[in-house]
C-alpha positions in Angstrom: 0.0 0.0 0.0 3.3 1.9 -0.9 5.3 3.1 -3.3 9.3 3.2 -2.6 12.6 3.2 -3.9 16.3 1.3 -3.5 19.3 2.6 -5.1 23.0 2.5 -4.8 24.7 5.7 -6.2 27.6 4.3 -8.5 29.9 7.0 -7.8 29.9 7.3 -4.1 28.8 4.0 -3.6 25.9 5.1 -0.9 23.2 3.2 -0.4 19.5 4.4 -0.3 15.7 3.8 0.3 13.0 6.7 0.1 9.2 5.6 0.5 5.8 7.4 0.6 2.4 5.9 1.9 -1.0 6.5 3.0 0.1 4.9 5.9 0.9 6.5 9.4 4.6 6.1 10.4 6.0 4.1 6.7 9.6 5.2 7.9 8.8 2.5 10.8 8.0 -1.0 8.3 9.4 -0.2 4.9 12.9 1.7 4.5 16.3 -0.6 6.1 19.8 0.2 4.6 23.6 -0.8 6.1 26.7 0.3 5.0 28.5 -2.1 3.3 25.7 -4.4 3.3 22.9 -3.3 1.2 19.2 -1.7 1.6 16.1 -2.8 1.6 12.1 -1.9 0.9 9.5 -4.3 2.5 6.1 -3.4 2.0 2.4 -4.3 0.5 1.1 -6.1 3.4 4.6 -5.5 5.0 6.3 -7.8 7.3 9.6 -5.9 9.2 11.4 -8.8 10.0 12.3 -8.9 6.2 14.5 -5.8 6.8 16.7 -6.7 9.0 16.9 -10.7 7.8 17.8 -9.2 4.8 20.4 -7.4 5.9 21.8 -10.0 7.8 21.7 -12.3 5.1 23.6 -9.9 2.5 26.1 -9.5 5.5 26.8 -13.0 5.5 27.8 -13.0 2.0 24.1 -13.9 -0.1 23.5 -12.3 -3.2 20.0 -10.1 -3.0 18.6 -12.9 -5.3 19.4 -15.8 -2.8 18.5 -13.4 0.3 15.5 -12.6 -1.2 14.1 -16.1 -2.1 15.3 -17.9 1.4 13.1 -15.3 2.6 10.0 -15.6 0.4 10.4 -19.3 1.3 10.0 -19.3 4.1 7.0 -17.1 4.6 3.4 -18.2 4.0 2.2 -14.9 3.2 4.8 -14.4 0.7 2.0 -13.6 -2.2 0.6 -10.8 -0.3 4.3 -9.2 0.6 6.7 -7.1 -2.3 9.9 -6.2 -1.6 13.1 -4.6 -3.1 16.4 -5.8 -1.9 20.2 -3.9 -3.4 23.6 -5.5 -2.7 26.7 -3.5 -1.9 27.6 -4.0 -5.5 24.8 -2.6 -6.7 22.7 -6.2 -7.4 19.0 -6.0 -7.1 16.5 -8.7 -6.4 12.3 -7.8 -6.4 9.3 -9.7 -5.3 5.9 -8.7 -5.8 3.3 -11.2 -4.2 0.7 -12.3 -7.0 -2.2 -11.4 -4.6 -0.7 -7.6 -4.1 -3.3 -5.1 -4.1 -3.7 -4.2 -7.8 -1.7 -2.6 -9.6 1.2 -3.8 -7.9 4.8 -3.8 -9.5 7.8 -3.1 -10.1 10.5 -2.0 -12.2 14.4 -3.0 -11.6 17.2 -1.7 -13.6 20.9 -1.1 -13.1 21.3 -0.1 -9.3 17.9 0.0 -8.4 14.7 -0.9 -7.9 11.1 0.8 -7.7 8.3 -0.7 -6.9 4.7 0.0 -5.8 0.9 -0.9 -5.1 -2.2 0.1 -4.5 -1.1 2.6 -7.8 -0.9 2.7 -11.8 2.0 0.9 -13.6 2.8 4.5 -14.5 4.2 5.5 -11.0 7.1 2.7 -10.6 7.5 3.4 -14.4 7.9 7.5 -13.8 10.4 6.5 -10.5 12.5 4.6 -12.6 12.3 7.0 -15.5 13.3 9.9 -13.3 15.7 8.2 -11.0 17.9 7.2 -14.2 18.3 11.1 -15.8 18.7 12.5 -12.5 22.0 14.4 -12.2 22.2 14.6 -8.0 23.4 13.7 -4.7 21.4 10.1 -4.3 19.2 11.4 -1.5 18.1 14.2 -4.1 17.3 11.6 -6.5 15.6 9.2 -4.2 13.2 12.5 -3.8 12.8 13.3 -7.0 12.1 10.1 -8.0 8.9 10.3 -5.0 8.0 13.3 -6.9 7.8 11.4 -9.7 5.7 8.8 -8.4 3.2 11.3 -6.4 3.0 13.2 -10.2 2.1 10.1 -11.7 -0.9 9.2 -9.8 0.2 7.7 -6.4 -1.2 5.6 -3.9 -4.8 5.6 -4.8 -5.6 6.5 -1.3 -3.6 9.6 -0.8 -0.6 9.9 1.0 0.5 10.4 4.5 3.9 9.5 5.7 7.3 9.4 4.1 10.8 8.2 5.0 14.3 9.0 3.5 17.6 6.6 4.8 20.8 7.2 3.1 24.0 5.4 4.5 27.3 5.7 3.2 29.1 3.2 1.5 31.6 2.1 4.2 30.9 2.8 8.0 29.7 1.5 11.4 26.0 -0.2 11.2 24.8 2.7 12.3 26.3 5.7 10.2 23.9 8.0 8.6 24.3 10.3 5.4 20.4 10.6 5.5 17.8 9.8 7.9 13.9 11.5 8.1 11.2 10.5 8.7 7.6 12.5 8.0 5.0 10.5 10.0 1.7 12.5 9.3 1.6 15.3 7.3 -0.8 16.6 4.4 1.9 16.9 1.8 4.7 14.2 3.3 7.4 14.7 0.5 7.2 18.5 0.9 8.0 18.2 4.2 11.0 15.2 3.7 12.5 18.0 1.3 12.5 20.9 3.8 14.0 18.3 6.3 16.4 17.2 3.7 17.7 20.9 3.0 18.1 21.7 7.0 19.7 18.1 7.5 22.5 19.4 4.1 23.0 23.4 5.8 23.2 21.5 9.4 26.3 19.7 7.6 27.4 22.2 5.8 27.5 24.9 8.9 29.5 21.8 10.6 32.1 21.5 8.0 33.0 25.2 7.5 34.9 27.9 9.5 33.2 30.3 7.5 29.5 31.6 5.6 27.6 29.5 8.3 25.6 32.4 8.6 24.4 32.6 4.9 24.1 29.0 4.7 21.9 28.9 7.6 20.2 32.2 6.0 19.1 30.4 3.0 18.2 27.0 4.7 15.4 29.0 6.4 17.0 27.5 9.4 15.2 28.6 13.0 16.2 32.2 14.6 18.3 30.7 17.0 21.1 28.6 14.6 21.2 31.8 12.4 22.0 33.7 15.1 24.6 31.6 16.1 25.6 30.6 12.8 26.8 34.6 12.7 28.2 34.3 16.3 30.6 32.1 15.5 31.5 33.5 11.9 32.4 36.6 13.8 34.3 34.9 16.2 36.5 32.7 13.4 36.4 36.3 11.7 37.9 38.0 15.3 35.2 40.2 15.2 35.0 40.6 18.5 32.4 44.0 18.6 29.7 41.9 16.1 30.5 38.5 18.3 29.6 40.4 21.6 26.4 42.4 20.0 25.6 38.8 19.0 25.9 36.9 22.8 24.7 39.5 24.9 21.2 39.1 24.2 21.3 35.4 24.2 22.9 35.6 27.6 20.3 38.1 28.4 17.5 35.8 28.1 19.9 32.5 29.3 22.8 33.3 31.5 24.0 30.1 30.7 25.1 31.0 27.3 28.0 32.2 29.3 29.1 28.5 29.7 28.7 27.6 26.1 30.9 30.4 25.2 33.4 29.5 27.7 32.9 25.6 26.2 33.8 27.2 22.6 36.8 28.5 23.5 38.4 25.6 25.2 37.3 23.8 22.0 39.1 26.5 19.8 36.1 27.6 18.0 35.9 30.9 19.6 38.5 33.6 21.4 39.3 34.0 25.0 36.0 33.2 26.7 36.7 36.3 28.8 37.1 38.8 25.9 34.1 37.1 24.3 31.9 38.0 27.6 33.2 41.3 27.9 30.5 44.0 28.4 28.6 40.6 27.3 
């Protein structure tokens, strides 16, 4: 009752799943993805434990194709389940269930798969279509690619939730390039792609010395990281008047701003806490 997508991105090697649904909470069931393993979609009449089975089996050296099928073996209700596995090498394996809710299916191609039900052929048709001319970071093409779908007709029902997991393509179980999740919401990919944007400045501010302001500026980011977004650009900058103009109100309305000042200095990532606070 889903529409989703798996992808590795062959340049960077990340691995990725992005779903939509008229579902409360899809990010919950559908979307699983490990780095260095693989990623998976489970949906339809979804069963979780096919997520992190999956994953286990790919980690134990299965190809998606025999992962998949021990899996669909073993489960009576195998007709009524789809899902979209992706190897660390790109290999994909798909199942749709003959007795899917109609139309159910799917479309696999080089480095990915999307698949859907409970919609038109024509919206796992337009995610693949749109997933293979995208020019994009993968999470940007995993979106577009629900854009696609959502354009194309949908889930008959309407839509409700969404879910975005990127991984990168080497790491600890656990290591995140991407990771939203929309539970209820009236338009669930607009909100996954205003979460996506603050989740890229929020990385961007932490990998720069300097423009953190205008990067949080143009992320629409809330009052408080722009503000000090600019605090410490004037600090970096030495700016000491601008950095002070900056603090003293938040210290105004927290005292214990102080501290975190004091905290930034000893980490080097603002002056001497002392002429910071001055007149502060």
């Amino acid at each position: 009752m889903t529409y989703s997508i798996v992808a590795r991105d062959a340049e960077t090697g990340e691995l990725g799943v992005a779903v939509q649904s008229r579902a409360f909470s899809v990010g919950a069931v559908v979307p699983w993805a490990e780095p260095g393993v693989g990623a998976v979609a489970t949906q339809a009449l979804g069963e979780r434990s096919y997520g992190p089975l999956g994953l286990a089996l790919l980690q134990a050296g299965k190809r998606p194709e025999q992962a998949l099928a021990g899996l669909v073996a073993a489960d009576d209700d195998s007709p009524v389940r789809q899902v979209a596995m992706i190897g660390v090498d790109g290999t994909v394996a798909v199942h749709t269930g003959a007795d899917c809710i109609p139309e159910a299916g799917h479309v696999a191609g080089d480095g990915f798969s999307a698949q859907a039900n409970m919609c038109r052929a024509a919206v796992w048709e337009a995610m693949a279509e749109t997933y293979t001319s995208a020019h994009a970071p993968l999470a940007d093409r995993l979106l577009a690619a629900l854009d696609a779908a959502e354009a194309a007709g949908g889930d008959f029902r309407g839509r409700q939730s969404a879910a975005l997991i990127v991984c990168p393509a080497e790491g600890y179980r656990w290591d995140r390039v991407s990771d939203l999740r929309v539970e209820d919401h009236a338009d669930p990919l607009a909100e996954l792609r205003r979460l996506l944007g603050m989740e890229q400045a929020y990385r961007r501010i932490n990998a720069t010395e300097h423009d953190r302001a205008r990067i949080a500026e143009e992320a629409g980011l809330p009052e408080l990281d722009r503000t000090t977004a600019a605090l410490f650009d004037a600090a970096s900058d030495g700016d000491l008047e601008r950095a002070r103009s900056l603090l003293a109100p938040l210290i105004a309305d927290e005292p214990r701003w102080a501290e975190v000042a004091r905290w930034a200095a000893r980490r080097g990532l603002a002056p001497d806490p002392e002429r910071l606070l001055d007149n502060g």
